[in-house]
Each structure stands twice: as C-alpha cells, then as structure tokens.
C-alpha atoms as an extended CHARMM CRD file, in Angstrom:
* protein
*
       264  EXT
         1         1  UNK       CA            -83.3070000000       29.8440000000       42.0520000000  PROA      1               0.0000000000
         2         2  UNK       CA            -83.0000000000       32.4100000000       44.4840000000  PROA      2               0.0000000000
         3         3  UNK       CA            -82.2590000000       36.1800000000       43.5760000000  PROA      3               0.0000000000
         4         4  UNK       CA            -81.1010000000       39.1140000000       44.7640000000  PROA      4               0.0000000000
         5         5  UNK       CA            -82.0820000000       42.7300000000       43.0850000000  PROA      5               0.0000000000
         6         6  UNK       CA            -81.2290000000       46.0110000000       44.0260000000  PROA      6               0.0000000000
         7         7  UNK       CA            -82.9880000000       48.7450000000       42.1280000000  PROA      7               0.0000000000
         8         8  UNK       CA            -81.9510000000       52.1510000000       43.4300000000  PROA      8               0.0000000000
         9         9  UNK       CA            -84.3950000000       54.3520000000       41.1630000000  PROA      9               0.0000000000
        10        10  UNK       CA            -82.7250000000       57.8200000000       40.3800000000  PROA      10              0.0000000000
        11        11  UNK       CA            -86.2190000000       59.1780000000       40.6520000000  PROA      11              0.0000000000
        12        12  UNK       CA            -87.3800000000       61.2600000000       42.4660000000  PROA      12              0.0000000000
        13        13  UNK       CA            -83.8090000000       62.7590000000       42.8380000000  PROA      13              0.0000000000
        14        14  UNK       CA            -82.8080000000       66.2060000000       40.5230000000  PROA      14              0.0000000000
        15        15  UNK       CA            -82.7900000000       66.1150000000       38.0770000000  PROA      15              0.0000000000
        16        16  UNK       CA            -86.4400000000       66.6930000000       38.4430000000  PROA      16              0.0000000000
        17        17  UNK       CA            -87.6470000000       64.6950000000       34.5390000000  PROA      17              0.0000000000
        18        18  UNK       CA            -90.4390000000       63.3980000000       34.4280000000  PROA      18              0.0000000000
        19        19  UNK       CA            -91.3590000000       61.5260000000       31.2130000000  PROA      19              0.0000000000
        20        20  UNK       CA            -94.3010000000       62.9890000000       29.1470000000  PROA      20              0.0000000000
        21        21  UNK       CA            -96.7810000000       60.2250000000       30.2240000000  PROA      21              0.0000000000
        22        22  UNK       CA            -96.7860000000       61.9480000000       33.6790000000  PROA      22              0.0000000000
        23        23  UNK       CA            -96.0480000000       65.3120000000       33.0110000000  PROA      23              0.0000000000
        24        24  UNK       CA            -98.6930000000       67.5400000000       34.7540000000  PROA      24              0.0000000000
        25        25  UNK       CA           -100.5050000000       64.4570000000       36.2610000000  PROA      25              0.0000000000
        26        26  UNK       CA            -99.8790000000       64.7640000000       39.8810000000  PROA      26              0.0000000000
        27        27  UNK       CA           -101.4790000000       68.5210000000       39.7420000000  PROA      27              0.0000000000
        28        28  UNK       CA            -98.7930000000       69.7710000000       41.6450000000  PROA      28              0.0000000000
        29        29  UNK       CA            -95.0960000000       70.6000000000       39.8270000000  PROA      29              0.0000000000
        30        30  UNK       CA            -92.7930000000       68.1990000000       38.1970000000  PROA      30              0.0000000000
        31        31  UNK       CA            -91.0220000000       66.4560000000       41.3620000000  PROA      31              0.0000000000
        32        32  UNK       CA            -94.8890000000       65.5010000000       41.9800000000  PROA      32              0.0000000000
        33        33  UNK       CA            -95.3290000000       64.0310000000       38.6360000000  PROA      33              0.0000000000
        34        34  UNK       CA            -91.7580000000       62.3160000000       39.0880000000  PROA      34              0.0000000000
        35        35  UNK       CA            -93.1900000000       60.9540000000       42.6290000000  PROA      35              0.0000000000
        36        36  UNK       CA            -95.9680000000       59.5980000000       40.5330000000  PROA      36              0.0000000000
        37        37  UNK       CA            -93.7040000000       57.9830000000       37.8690000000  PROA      37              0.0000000000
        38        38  UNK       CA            -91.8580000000       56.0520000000       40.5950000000  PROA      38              0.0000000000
        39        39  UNK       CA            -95.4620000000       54.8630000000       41.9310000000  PROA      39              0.0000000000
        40        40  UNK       CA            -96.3280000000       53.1860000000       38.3020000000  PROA      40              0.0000000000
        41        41  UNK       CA            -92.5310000000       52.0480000000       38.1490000000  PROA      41              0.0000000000
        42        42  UNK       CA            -92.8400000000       50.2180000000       41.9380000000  PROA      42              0.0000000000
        43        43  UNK       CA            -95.9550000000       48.6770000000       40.1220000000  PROA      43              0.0000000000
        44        44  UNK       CA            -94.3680000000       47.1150000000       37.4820000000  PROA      44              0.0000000000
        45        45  UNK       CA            -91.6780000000       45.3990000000       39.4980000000  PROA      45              0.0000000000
        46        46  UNK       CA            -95.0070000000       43.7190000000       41.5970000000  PROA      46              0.0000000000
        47        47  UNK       CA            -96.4430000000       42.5990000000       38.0870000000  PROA      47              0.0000000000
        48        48  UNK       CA            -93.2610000000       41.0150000000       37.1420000000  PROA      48              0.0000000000
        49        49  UNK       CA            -92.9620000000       38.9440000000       40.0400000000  PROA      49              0.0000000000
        50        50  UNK       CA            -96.8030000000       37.8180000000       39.9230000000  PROA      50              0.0000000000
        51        51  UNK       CA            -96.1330000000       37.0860000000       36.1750000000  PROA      51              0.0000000000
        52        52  UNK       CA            -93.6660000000       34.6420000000       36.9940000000  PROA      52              0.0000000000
        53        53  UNK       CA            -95.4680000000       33.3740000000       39.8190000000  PROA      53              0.0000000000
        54        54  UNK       CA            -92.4880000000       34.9280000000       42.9090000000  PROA      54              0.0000000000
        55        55  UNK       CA            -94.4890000000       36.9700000000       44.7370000000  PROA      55              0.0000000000
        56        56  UNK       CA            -95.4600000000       34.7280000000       47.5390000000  PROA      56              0.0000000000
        57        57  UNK       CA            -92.1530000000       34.0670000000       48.8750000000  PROA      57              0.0000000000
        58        58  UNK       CA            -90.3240000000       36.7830000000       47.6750000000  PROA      58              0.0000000000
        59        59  UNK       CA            -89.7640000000       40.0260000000       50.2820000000  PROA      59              0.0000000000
        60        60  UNK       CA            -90.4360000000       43.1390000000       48.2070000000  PROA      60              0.0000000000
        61        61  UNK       CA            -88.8960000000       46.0870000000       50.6770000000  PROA      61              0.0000000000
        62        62  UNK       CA            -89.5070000000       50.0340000000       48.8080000000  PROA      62              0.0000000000
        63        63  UNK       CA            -87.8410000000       52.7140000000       50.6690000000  PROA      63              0.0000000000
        64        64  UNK       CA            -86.2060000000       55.8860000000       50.4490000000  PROA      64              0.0000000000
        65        65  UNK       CA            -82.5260000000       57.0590000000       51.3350000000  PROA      65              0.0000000000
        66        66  UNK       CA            -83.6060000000       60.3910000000       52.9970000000  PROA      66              0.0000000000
        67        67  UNK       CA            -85.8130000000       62.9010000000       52.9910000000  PROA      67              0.0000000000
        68        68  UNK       CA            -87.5240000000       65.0510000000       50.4610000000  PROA      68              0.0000000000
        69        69  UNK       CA            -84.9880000000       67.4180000000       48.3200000000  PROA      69              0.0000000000
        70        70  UNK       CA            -85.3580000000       71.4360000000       48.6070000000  PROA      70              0.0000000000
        71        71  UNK       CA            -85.0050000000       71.1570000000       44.7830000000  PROA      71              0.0000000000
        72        72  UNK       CA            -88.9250000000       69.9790000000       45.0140000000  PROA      72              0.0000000000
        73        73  UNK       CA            -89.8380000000       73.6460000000       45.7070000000  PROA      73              0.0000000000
        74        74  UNK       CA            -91.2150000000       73.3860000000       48.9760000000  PROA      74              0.0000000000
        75        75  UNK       CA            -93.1270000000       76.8700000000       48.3880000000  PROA      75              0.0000000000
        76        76  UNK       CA            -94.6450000000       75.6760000000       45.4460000000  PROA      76              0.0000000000
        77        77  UNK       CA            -95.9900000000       72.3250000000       46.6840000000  PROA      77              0.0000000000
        78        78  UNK       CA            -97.7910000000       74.1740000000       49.9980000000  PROA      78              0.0000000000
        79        79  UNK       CA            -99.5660000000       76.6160000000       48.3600000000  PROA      79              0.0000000000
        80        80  UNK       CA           -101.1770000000       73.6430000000       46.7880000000  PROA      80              0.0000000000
        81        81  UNK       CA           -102.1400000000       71.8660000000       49.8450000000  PROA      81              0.0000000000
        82        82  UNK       CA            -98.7870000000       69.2700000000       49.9290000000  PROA      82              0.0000000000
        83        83  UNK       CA            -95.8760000000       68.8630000000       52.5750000000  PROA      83              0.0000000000
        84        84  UNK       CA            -93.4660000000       66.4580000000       51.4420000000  PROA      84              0.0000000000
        85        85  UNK       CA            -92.4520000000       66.2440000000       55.6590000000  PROA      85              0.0000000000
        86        86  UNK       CA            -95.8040000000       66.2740000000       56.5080000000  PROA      86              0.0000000000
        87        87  UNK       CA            -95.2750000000       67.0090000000       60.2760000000  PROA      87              0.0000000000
        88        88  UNK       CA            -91.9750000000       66.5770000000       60.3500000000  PROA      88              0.0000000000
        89        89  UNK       CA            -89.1880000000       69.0500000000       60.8300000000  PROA      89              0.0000000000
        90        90  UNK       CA            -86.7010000000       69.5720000000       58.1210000000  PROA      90              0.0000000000
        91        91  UNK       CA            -85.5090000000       67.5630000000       54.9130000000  PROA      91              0.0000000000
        92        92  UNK       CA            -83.3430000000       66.3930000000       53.4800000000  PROA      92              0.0000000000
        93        93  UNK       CA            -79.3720000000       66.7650000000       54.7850000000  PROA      93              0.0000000000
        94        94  UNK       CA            -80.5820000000       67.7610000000       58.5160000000  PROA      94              0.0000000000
        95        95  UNK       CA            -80.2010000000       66.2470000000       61.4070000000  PROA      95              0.0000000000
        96        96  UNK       CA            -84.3890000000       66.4200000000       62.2400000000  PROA      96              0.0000000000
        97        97  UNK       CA            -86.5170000000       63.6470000000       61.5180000000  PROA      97              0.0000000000
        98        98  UNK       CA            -87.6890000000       65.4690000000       58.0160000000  PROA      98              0.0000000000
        99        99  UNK       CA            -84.1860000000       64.4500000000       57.0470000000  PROA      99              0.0000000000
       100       100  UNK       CA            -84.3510000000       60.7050000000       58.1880000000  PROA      100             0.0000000000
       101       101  UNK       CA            -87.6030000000       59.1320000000       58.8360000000  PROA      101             0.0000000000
       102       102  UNK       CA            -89.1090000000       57.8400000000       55.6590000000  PROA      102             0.0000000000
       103       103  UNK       CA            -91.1570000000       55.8050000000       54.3860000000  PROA      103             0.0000000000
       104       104  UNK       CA            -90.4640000000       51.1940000000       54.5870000000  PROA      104             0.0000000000
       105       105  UNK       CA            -92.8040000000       49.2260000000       53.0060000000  PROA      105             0.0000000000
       106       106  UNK       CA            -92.1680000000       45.4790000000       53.4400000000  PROA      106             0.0000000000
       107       107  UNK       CA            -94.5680000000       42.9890000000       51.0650000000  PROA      107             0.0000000000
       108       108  UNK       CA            -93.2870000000       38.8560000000       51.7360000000  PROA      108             0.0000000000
       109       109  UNK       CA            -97.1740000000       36.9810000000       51.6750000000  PROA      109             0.0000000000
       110       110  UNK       CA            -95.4080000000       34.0260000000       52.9030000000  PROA      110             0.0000000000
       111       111  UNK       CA            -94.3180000000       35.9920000000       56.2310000000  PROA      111             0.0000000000
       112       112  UNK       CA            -95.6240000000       39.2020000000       56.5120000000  PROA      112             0.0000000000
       113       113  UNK       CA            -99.4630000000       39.6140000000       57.0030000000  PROA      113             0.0000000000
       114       114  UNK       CA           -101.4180000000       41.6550000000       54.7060000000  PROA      114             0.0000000000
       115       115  UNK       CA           -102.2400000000       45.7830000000       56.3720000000  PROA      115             0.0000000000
       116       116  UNK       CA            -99.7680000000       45.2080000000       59.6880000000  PROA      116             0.0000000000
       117       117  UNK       CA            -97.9870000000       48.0850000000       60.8880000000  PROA      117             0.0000000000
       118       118  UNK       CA            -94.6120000000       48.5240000000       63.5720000000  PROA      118             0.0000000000
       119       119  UNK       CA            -94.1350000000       50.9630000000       64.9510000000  PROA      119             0.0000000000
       120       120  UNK       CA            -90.3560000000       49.8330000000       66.2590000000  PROA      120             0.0000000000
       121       121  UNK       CA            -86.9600000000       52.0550000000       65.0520000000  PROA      121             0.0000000000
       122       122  UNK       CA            -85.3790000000       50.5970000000       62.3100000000  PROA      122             0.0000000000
       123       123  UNK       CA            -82.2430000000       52.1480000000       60.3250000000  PROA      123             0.0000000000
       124       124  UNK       CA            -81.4880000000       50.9480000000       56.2380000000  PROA      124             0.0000000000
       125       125  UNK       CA            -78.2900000000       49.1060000000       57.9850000000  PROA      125             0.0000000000
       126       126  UNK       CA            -80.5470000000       46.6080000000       58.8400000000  PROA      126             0.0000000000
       127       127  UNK       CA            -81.0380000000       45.0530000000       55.9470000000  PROA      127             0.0000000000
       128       128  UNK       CA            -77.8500000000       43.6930000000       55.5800000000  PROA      128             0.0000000000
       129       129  UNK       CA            -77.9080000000       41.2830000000       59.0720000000  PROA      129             0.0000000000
       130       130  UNK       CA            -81.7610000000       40.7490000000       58.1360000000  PROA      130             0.0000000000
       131       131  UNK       CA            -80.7620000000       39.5190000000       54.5640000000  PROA      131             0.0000000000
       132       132  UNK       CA            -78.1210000000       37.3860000000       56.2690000000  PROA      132             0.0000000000
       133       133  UNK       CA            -80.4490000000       35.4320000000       59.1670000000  PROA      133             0.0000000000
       134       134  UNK       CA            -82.8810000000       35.1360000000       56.5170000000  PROA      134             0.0000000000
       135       135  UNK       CA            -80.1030000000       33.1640000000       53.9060000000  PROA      135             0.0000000000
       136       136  UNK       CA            -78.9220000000       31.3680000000       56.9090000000  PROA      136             0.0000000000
       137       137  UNK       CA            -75.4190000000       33.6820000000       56.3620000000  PROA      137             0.0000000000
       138       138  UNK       CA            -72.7400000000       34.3340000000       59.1130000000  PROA      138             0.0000000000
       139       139  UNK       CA            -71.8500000000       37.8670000000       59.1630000000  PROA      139             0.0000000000
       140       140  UNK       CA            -67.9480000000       38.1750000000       59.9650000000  PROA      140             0.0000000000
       141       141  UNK       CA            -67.1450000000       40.2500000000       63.4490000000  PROA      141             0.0000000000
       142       142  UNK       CA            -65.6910000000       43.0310000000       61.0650000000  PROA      142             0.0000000000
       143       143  UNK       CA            -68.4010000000       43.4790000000       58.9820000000  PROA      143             0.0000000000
       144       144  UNK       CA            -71.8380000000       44.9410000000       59.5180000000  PROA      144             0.0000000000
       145       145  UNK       CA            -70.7290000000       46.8010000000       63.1320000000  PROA      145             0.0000000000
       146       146  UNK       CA            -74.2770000000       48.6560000000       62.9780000000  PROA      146             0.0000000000
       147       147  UNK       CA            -76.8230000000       45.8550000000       61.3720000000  PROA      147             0.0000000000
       148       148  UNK       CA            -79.5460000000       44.6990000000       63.0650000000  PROA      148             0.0000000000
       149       149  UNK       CA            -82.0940000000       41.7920000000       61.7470000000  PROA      149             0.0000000000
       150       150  UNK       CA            -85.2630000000       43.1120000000       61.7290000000  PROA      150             0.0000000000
       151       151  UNK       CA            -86.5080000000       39.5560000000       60.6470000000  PROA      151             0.0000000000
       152       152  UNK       CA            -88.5600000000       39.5850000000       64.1120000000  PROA      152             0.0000000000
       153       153  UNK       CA            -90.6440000000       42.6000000000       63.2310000000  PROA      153             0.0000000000
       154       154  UNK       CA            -91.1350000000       41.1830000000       59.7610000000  PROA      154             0.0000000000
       155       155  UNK       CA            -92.8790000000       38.2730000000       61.4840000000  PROA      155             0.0000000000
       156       156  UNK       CA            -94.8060000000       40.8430000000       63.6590000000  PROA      156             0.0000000000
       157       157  UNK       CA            -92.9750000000       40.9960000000       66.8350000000  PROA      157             0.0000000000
       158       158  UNK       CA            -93.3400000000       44.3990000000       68.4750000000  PROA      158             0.0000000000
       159       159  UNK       CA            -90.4070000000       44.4150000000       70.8100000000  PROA      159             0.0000000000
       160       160  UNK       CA            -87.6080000000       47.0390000000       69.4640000000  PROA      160             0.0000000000
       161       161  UNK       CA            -84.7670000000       45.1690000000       68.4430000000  PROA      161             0.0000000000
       162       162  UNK       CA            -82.3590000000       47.8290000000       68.0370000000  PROA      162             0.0000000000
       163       163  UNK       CA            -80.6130000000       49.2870000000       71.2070000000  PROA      163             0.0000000000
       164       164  UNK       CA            -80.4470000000       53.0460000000       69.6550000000  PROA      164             0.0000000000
       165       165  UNK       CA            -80.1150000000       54.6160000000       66.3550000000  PROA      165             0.0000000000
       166       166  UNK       CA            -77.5310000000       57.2020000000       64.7940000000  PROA      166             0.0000000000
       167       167  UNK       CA            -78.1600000000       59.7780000000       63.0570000000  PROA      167             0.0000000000
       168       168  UNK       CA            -75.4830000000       61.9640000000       60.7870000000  PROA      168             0.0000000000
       169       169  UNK       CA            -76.3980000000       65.5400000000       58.9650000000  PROA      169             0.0000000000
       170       170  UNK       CA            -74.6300000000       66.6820000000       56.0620000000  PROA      170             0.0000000000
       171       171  UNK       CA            -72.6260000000       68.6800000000       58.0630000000  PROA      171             0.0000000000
       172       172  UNK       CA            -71.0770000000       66.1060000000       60.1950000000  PROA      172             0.0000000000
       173       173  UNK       CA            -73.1670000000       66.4860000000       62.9970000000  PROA      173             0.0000000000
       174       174  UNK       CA            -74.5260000000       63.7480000000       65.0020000000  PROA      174             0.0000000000
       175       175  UNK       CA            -77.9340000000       62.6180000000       67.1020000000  PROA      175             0.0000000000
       176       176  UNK       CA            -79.0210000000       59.5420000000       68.7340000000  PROA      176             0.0000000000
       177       177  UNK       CA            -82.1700000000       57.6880000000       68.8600000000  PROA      177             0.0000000000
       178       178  UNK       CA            -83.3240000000       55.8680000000       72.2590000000  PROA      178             0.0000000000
       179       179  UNK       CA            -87.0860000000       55.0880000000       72.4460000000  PROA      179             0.0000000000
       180       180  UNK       CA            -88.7100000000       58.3750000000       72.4780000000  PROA      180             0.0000000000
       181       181  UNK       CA            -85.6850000000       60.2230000000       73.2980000000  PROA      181             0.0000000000
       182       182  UNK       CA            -83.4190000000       61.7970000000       70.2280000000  PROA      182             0.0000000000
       183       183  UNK       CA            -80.8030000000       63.6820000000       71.4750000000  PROA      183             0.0000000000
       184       184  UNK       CA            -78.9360000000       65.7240000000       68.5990000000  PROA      184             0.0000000000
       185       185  UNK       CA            -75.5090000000       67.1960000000       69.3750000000  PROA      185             0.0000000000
       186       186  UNK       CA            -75.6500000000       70.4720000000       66.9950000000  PROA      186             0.0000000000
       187       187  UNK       CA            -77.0580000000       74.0470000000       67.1060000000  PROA      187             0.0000000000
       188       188  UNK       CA            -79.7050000000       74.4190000000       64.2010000000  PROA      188             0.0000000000
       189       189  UNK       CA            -80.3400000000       71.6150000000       61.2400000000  PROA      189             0.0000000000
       190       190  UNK       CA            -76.7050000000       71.0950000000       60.7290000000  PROA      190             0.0000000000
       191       191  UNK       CA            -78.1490000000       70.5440000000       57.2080000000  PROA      191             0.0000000000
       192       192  UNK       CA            -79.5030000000       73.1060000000       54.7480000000  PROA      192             0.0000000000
       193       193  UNK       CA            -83.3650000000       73.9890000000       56.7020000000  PROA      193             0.0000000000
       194       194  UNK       CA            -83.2890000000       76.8600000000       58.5460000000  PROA      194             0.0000000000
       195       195  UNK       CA            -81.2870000000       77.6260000000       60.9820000000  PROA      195             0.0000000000
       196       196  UNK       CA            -78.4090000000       76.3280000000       59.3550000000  PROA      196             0.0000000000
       197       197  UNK       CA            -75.4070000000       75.9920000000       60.7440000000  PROA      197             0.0000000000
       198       198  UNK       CA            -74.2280000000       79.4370000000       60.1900000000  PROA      198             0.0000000000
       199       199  UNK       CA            -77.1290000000       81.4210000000       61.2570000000  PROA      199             0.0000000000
       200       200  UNK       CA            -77.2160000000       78.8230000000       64.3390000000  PROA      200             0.0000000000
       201       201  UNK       CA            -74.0410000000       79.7920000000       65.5810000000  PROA      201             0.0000000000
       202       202  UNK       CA            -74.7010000000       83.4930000000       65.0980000000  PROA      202             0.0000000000
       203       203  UNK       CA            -78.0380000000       83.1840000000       66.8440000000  PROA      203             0.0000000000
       204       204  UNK       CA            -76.0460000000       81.3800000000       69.4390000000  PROA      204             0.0000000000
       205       205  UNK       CA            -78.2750000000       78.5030000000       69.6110000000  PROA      205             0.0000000000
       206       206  UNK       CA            -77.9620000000       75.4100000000       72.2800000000  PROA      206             0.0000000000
       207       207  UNK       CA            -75.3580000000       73.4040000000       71.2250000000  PROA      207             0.0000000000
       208       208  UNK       CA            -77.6020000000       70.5070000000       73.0450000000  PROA      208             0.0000000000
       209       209  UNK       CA            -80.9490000000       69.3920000000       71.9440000000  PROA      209             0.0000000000
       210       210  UNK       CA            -83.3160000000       66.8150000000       73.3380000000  PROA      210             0.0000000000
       211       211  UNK       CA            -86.5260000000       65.7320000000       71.6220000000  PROA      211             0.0000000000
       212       212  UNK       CA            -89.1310000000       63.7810000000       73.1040000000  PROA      212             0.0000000000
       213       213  UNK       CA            -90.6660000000       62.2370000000       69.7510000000  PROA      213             0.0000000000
       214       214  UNK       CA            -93.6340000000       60.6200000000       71.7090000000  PROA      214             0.0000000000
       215       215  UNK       CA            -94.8440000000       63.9090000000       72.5670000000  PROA      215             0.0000000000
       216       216  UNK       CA            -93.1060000000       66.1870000000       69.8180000000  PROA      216             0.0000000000
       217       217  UNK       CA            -92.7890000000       65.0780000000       66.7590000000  PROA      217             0.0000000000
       218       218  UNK       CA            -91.9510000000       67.6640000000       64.9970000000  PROA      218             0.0000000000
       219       219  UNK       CA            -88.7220000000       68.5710000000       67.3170000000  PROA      219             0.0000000000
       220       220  UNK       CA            -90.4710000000       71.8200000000       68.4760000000  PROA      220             0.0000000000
       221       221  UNK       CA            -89.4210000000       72.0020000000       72.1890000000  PROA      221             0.0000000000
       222       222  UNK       CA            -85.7910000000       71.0820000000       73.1440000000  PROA      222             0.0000000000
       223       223  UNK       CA            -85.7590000000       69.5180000000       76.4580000000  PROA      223             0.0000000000
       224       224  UNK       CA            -82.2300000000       69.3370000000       77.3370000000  PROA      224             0.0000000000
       225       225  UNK       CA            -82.1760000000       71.4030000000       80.4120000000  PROA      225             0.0000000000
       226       226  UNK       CA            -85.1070000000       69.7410000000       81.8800000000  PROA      226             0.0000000000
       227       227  UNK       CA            -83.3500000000       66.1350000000       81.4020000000  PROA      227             0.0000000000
       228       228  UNK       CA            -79.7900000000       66.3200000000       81.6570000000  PROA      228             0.0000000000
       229       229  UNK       CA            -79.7450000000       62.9420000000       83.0560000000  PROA      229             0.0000000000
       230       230  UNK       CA            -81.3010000000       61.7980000000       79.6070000000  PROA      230             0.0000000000
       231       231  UNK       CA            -78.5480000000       63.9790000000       77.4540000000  PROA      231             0.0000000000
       232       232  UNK       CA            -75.4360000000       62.3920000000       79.3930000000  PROA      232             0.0000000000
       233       233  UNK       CA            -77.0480000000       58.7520000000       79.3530000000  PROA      233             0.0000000000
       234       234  UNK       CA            -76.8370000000       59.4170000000       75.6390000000  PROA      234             0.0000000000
       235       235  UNK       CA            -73.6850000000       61.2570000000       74.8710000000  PROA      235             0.0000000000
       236       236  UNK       CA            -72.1370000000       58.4880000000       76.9860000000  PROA      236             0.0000000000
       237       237  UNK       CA            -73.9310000000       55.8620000000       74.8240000000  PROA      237             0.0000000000
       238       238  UNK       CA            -73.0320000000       57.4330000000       71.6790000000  PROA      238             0.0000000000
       239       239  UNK       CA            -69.5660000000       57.7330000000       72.3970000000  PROA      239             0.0000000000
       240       240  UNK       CA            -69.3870000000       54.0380000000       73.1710000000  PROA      240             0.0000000000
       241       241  UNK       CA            -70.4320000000       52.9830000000       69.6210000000  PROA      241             0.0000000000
       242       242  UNK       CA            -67.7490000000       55.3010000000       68.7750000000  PROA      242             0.0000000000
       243       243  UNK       CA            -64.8470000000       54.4440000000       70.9930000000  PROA      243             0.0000000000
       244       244  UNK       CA            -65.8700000000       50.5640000000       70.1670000000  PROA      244             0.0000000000
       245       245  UNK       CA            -66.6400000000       51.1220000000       66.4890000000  PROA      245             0.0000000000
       246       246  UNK       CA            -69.4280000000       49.5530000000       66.2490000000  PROA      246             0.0000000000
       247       247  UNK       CA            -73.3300000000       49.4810000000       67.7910000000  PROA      247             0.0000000000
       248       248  UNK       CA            -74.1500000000       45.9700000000       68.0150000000  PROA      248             0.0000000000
       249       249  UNK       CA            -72.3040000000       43.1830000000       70.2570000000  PROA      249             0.0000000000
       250       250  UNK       CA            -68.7760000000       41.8520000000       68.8480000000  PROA      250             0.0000000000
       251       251  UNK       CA            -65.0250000000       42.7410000000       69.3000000000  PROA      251             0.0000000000
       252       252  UNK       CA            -63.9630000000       46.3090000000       68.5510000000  PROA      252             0.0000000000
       253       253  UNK       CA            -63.4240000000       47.6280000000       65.2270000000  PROA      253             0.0000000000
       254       254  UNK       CA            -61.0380000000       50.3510000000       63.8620000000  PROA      254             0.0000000000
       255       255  UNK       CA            -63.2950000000       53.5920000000       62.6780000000  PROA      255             0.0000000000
       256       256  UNK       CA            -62.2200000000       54.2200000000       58.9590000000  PROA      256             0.0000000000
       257       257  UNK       CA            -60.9830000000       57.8560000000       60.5780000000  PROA      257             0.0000000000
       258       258  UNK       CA            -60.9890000000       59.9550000000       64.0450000000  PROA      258             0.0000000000
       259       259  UNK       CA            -64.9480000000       59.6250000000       65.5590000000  PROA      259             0.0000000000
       260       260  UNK       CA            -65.9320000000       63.0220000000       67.0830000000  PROA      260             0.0000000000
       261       261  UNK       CA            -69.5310000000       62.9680000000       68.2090000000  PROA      261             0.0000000000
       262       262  UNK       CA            -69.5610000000       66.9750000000       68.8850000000  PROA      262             0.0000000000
       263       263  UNK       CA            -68.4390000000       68.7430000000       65.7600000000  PROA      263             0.0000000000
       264       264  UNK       CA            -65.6130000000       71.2150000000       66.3620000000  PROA      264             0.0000000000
C-alpha cells in the first residue's frame, strides 16, 4: 500500500551527542561525528526500503531545515580545514544564503535519473503541492498559499517553476529571491552572524541590499544603488504576496497577523 513517512532526525541539532560508535570518527569535533551519524542513519532508511523491495518507486527526498548551527564551533571546524557554509555567507537564523540554501537530495529510480542535477530555486513549501500532483490530490484555495510542485524538475525539466522565493531571518526580517537577484530588506544578518542587527544599526548600515547570486555568491557586494529599478520591482513583488496572502495563483487569503515586509 502506499506510505507516507516523515522522519525529522534531531541530529545534527544541539544537543551536539553523538553515540560512542562515532565519537571521534569524523576527525573534526563532535557536531562532525553527529554529521556522520546522520550519514549511516540516512543509510539505513535506503536498506530498509531495498529489503522490502520499495525503492524503485518510492521518492526518498533528505534535506535540511536551515543552515549549520553556531553551536558547531565554527572556529574549531576551520582550523581543521572544514566550513560548514562553504562559500556561503552566514548560518543559521540570517537572512544570507548560509542561513537558507541547503542541501535536497531527491532518489525515485522510477522517475528521477541516476547523477542529474537542477539547478532551479526551490523552497521546503514545495513539497506539499508536489506530494499532492503526485497523489492526484486537490489542494483547497486556502491551503498551501506558497507551494509549488516541483514534480517537473523531478522529471528533469530545467525551467524554474517558482515565480520568486521568500526568505525570513530570525529576526523578522525579510528577502526575496528572483532569478539571480535576492534582494534582502535589513541592515546586517538580521540573524546571529556578524553584523547583527544591533551592531548593524550602530554601524548605520544600508537598510537595502541587493545580491546578484550569479556573480556573488557569497553576498559580498550589495548592489542596490546601482539597480534601483531591480530593488522596487521586488519590494513591489514582495508586498503583493503579502497584501494577497499568498505567492502562487488563487483568491486572497487572510495573513495569520499584520505582514510588514520592512521591519520597524
């Protein structure tokens, strides 16, 4: 019969335990050996579902929530060689890409071929509408308001098939995602990398950035002034999926509480 798991892993979230098998394995600290732990347990749901011959037609999807946590001693893990953002800016809770982009591994034999990549935006609200078109479900107008089936890309279409993507710090603060174009509405991280929100506001940093992620990946030069026609082609878009509660096509829908994209 058909089945449905969801198997949110505490690891590697604090607290940082690994168990003793793979304590002092990975050669770096403990959040490394707890990284390594989740590897072998990822592994084990793949053997079940070849034991009981469901791996062919079953869609196996391992992601993360966020970025890596400060609490894996960033300090520690470079003056070994490793960079949990790799080229990325920031980690988790900011509004930079350190925070958000993670790793999405898809494995469905039946669909998906073997070593593809895409290289098309997707957000974790997808899954929803993509679980729904592939079950033949009709989502109701006042339910998944920012879903997108990624079902195309999973059959190895390269055309984006989301119009833009939102982005929230821990703070409150906002950004939006438009092909190579991320325009975050904040000073600083508005998270806990440096410059936080405090010492942003005390250095008296642009309230405005704009990213060209083609180019800069790691959200080095902010571009706003050069593009202003890009910044209020955004804002304007970003305060439609507010005003309209919702990102995708439908009627409007009531925002669980008052929507401001520019944090007061």
């Amino acid at each position: 019969k058909p089945f449905f798991l969801y198997f949110p892993l505490p690891a590697p979230h604090k607290p940082i335990i690994p168990t003793s098998k793979y304590q002092g394995k990975s050669g770096l600290n403990e959040w490394g050996d707890f990284v390594m732990q989740v590897d072998w347990t990822v592994g084990q749901v793949i053997k079940a579902l070849e034991r009981k011959n469901l791996a062919e037609n079953t869609l196996l999807i391992v992601t993360s929530d966020n970025g890596a946590t400060p609490g894996a001693d960033f300090a520690a893990l470079k003056k070994k060689g490793h960079n949990p953002s790799q080229r990325l800016r920031g980690n988790k809770a900011d509004i930079f890409e350190g925070g958000h982009r993670v790793a999405f591994v898809a494995r469905w034999p039946a669909v998906i071929k073997p070593k593809t990549d895409c290289a098309a935006t997707i957000c974790h609200t997808d899954l929803l509408a993509t679980a729904a078109e592939i079950t033949g479900f009709e989502i109701p107008a006042n339910a998944g308001e920012d879903s997108v089936s990624i079902l195309p890309l999973l059959k190895q279409s390269r055309d984006e098939v989301r119009e833009a993507t939102v982005h929230h710090s821990i703070n409150g603060s906002f950004a939006i995602r438009q092909g190579k174009w991320k325009l975050v509405l904040c000073p600083g991280s508005g998270g806990w990398s440096a410059p936080r929100p405090p010492q942003a506001r005390q250095q008296k940093l642009p309230a405005t950035q704009l990213f060209d992620l083609a180019a800069d990946l790691g959200e080095k030069k902010n571009l706003a002034a050069e593009h202003p026609d890009v910044v209020r082609r955004l804002t304007t878009l970003l305060q439609r999926y507010a005003d309209q509660g919702r990102s995708t096509p439908g009627p409007k829908q009531k925002n669980d509480s008052t929507v401001r994209i520019v944090k007061k």
